[in-house]
C-alpha positions in Angstrom: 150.1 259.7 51.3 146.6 258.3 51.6 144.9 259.7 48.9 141.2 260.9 49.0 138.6 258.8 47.7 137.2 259.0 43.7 134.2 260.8 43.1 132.8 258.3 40.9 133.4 255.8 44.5 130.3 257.1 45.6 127.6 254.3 47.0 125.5 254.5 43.8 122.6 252.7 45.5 122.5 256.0 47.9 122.4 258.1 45.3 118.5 259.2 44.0 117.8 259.0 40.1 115.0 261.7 38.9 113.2 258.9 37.1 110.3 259.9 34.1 108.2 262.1 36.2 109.6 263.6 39.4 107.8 265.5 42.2 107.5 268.9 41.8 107.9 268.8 37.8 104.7 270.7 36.4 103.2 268.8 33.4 103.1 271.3 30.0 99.8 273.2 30.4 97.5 273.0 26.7 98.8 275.7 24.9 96.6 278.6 24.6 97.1 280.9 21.4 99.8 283.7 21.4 96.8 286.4 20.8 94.9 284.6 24.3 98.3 285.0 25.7 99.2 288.8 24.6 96.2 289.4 25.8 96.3 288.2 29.5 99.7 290.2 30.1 98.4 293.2 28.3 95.4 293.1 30.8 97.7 292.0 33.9 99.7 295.5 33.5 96.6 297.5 32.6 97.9 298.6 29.3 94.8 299.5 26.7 94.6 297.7 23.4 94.4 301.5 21.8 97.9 302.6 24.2 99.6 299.3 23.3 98.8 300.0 19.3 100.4 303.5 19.5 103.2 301.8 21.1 104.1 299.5 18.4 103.0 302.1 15.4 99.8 300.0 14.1 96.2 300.2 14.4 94.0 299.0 17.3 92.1 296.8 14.7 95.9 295.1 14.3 96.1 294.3 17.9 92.4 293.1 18.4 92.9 290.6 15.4 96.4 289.5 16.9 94.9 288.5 20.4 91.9 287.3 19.0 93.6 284.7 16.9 92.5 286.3 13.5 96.1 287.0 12.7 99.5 285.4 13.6 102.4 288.1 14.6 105.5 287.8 12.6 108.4 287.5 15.0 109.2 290.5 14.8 106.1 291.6 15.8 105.9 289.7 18.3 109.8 290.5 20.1 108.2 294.1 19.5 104.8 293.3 21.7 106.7 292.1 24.4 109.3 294.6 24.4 106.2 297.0 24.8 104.6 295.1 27.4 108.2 294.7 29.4 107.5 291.2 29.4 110.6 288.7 28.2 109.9 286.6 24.9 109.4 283.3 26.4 105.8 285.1 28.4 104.0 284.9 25.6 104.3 281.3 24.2 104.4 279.7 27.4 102.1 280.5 30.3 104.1 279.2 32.9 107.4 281.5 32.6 106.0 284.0 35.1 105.3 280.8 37.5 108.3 280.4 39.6 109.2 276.5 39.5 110.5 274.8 42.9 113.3 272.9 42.4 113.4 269.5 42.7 115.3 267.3 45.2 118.8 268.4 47.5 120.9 269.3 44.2 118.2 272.2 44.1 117.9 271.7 40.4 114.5 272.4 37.7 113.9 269.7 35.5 111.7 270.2 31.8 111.5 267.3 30.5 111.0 266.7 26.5 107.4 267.8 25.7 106.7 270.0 28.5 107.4 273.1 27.1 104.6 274.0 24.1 105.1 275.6 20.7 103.8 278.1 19.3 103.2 278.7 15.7 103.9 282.4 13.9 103.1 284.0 10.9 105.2 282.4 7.5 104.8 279.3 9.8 107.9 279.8 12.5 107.7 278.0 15.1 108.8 278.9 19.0 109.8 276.7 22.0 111.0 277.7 25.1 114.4 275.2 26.1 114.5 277.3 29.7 113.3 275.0 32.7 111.7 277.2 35.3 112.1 281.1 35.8 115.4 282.6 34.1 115.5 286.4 34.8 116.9 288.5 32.0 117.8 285.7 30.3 115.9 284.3 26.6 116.5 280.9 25.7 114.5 279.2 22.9 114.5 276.6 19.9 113.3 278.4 17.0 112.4 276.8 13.4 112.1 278.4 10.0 110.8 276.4 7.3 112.1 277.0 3.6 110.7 280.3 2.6 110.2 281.3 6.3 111.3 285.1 7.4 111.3 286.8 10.9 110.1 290.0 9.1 108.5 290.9 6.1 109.9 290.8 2.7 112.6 293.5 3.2 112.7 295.0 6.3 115.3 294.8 9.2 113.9 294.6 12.5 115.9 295.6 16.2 115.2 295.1 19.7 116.2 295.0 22.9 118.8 292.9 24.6 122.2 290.9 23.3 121.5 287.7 21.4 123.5 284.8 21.0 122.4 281.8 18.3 123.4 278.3 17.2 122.1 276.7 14.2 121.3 273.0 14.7 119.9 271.7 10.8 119.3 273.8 7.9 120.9 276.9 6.7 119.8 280.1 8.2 120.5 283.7 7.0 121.0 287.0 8.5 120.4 290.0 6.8 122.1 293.5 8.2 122.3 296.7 6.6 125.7 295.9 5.3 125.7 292.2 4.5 124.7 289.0 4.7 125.7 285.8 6.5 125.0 282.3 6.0 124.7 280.1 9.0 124.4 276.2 8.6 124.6 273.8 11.4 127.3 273.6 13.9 127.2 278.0 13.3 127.0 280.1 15.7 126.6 283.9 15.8 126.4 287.3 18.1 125.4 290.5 17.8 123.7 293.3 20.0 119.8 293.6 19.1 119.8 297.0 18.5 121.9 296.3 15.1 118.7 296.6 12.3 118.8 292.4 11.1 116.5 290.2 9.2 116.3 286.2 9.8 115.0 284.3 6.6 115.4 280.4 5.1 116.4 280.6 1.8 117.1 276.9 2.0 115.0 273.8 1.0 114.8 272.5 4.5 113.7 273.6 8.0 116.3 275.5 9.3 116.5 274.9 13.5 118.4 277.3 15.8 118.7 277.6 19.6 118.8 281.1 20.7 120.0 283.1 23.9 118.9 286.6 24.6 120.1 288.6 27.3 118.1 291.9 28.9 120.1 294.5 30.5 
């Protein structure tokens, strides 16, 4: 029986390569500060500095500072603020998540190549990049890094949210506080849990700790 040819028989010289920069791939945007950012998609759903404080149980002086620039959010802070604003994560470190993306050539794929996506910078120094090219709909996916001493929340607290989450660590040692006990991720690690369950994410270790993260919204 004849059989059918290889897929790797394919005339090569036929096939397109997406080369450096391709049509249709939008160059990263400066990145404006997280506060100029909160700001804009507080303003775009008409929500009032003063009804957006009462949200999140802090003053309007807080939020002012915040979107002004005079304070960083913690991360916490920050999942909270878009949870209030029913925004996801990524909206407010990267103005081009609400911009739908066109996909680029027949395959009908979105390209991001390395440096297009900004980061932004948090209180205790975290720092956020968005890993998801184009428009992902109930779906979080980020590169987050702690650096020694770093915490998502405060000294003690546990913080919750909304959605399922999903991490990897990729260098360092990360840990995970719940009310019960504590885990100790190092690279290669990977961990679950619903974001309701009350956590705290901290680097206890003497090195940047990296992890790529997946939330899902309901």
């Amino acid at each position: 029986m004849t059989q059918p040819p290889l897929a790797d028989a394919v005339d090569q010289d036929a096939v397109p390569t997406v080369d450096s920069e391709p049509t249709g791939v939008a160059t990263a945007e400066p990145s404006a500060s997280v506060g100029a950012r909160i700001r804009d998609l507080r303003q775009a759903r008409g929500i009032s500095a003063r009804a957006l404080a009462a949200s999140l149980g802090i003053s309007p002086s807080a939020v002012s500072q915040i979107e002004r620039g005079v304070m960083q959010p913690s991360v916490s802070r920050l999942i909270a603020i878009t949870d209030a604003l029913g925004v996801p994560l990524v909206a407010a470190f990267d103005p081009a998540s609400d911009r739908p993306v066109e996909p680029v050539g027949p395959s009908g794929f979105t390209l991001q190549r390395a440096g297009q996506s900004p980061d932004i910078v948090l209180d205790s120094g975290v720092s956020f990049r968005r890993l998801t090219p184009g428009s992902s709909p109930g779906v979080d996916y980020f590169e987050s890094i702690y650096p020694p001493g770093a915490a998502a929340h405060g000294a003690d607290g546990l913080f919750h949210h909304e959605g399922y989450e999903v991490g990897t660590v990729v260098a360092g040692e990360l840990t995970i506080d719940f009310e019960a006990e504590r885990v100790i991720l190092r690279a290669g690690d990977a961990i679950s849990y619903p974001c309701s369950v009350p956590h705290r994410l901290h680097n206890t270790g003497g090195t940047d700790a990296v992890a790529h993260w997946l939330i899902v919204h309901a």
